[in-house]
Every structure is written in C-alpha cells, then in structure tokens.
C-alpha positions in Angstrom: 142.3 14.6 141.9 139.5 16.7 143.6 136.1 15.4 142.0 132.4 16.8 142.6 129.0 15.9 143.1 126.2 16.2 140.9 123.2 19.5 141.3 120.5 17.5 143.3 118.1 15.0 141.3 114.6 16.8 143.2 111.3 17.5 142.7 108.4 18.7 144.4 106.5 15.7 145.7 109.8 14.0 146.1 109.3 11.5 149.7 112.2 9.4 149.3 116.1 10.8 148.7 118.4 7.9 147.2 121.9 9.3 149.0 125.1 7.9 146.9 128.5 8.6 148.0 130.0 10.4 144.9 129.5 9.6 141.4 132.4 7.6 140.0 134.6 8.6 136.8 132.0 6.4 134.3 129.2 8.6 135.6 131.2 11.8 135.7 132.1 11.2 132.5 128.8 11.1 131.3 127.5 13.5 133.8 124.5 11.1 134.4 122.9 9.8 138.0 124.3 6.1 138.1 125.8 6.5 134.6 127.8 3.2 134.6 125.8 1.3 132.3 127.2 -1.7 134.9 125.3 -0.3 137.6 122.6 -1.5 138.8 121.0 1.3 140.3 118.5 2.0 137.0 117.9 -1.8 136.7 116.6 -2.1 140.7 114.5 0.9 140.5 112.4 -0.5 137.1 112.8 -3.8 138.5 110.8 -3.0 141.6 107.7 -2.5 139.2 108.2 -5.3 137.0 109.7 -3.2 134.1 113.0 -2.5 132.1 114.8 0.6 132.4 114.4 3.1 129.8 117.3 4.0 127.4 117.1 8.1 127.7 118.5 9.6 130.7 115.9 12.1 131.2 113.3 9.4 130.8 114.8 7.4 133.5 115.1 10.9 135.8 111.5 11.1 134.9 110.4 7.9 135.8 112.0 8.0 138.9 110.4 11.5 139.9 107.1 10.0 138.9 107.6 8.2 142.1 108.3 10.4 144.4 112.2 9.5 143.8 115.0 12.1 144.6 118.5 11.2 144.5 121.7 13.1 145.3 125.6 12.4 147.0 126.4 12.8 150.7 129.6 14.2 149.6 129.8 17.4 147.7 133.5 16.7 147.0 136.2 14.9 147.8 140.0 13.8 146.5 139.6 10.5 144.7 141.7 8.5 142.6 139.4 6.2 140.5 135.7 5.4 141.5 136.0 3.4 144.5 134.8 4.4 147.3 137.9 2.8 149.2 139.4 5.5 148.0 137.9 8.5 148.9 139.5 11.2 151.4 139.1 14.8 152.4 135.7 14.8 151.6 133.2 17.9 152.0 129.4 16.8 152.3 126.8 18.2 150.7 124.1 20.4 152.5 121.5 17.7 153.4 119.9 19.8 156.0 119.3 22.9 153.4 118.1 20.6 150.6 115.5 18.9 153.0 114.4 22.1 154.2 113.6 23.3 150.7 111.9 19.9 150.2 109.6 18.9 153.1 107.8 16.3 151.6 111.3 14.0 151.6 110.3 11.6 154.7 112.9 9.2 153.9 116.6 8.8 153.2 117.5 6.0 151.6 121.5 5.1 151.6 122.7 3.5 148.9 125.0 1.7 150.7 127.9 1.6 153.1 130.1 4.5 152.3 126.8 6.9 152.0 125.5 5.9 155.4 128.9 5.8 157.3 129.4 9.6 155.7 126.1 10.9 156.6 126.7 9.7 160.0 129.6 11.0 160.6 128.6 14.4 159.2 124.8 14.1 160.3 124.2 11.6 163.1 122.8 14.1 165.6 121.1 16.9 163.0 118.0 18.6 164.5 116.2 19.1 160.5 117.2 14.9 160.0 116.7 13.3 163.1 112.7 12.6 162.2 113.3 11.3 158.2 112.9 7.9 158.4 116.9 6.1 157.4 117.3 3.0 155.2 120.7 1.5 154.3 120.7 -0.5 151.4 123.1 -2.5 149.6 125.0 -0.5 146.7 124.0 -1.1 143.3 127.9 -0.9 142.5 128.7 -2.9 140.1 131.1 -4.6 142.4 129.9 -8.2 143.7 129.6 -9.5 147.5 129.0 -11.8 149.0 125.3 -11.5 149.0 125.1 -8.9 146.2 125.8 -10.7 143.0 123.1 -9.5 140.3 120.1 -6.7 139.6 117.7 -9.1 141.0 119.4 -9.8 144.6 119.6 -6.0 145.0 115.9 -5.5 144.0 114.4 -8.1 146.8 116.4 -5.8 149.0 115.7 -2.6 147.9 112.4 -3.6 148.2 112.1 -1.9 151.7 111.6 1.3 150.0 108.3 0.6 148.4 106.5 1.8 151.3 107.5 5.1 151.9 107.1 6.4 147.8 104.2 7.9 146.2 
C-alpha cells in the first residue's frame, strides 16, 4: 500500500525543521503531525518549556510555530505495510532543497530519528542548498521503547539540544 506525506507544517520565521520519516496509519488516519496520541512528539516539545501539551491540534501547530518550529517527512511517499518504519520501501523523498529555499530562515534540521536521518542522507548527503543547515539526529518520539528511550521525559533531556537554535 503506497502511503503519503503530509503538506509541510511552515511558517515564516520558522529556524528549526523537525524531519519525520512518514507519518504512520494512526496519524494518517487522523491526518494530524504526530497524531498517535502514544507519541511522544507533542509531549517533548511542551515538555521542553515546562508545560503540557494542548488538546486542539491547531493549538499545538500553533504553539509549535510560535517557536520558530517547522516540521515535515523526508519521504513524500513510499510502499508501507503498517507504521513501522522497518517497513518502508520504494520510497520518493520530499523536496527538502525547494522547501528550504522558500524558507531561508530554517538554519537547522532536526531528525527525528534514525530512519529520517539515514533517508535524508542517502537522498541529501552532498546537497549544495543543505550542506550549511546545521543537522541534529535525535531519538524518535515513536512510541516504541529502547533501550535508552523509555518515556516523554528521557526523550525531552535529549531533545534538549534543539533549544539553541529556536526563536
């Protein structure tokens, strides 16, 4: 089953992009950003200010915007069967280069874990309108445990790194 990406999650004044792989089915479903109410995505990014994510969607885009907080998918599409990224082949990236082009002010790229990074790099390693944003891999905020991943607040101390680079 062929599944897609979401439009871009950008505003002017946007400095950091938050790069997922693809949304899985629970977010598709709901065509939300991190719409798994298991992940931890909205949890980190109130977390880093002390505060509890918002219920409303569009309040939770908004507070993330308010902070210079852009997010979008590496991959435009891709077969999939599930949400795992495990699982994911043929996949067609998104247009990073165009997309930072039309934003300038995005200085950082922040990947929200391994199967964003690995993609971008394969796809994006040596591009001429990329090679100056600052990169960060992060750990996912998949719902899915590891090792040294187990709640909201393990994931915050390490997404942490991308205080300095927001508004």
């Amino acid at each position: 089953m062929r599944v897609h990406s979401f439009p871009p999650m950008v505003r002017e004044g946007a400095a950091v992009l938050v790069l997922g792989s693809m949304p899985g089915r629970a977010s598709i479903a709901a065509n939300q950003y991190y719409g798994n109410p298991r992940n931890h995505m909205w949890g980190v990014l109130y977390g880093l200010f002390g505060l509890e994510p918002d219920e409303a969607y569009e309040d939770r885009l908004a507070f993330a915007a308010s902070h210079g907080i852009a997010m979008w998918d590496v991959i435009e599409s891709c077969e999939r069967e599930g949400s795992l990224d495990a699982n994911i082949r043929a996949e067609v990236p998104n247009d990073l280069p165009g997309l930072i082009a039309e934003f300038p002010g995005i200085r950082c790229l922040i990947f929200n874990g391994t199967k964003s990074h690995d993609t971008f790099m394969k796809y994006f390693k040596t591009h001429p309108a990329l090679a100056e944003l600052t990169k960060l891999k992060l750990p996912s905020t998949s719902p899915i445990p590891t090792k040294t991943m187990r709640s909201t607040a393990d994931r915050i101390e390490a997404w942490r790194a991308l205080l300095p680079y927001l508004r």
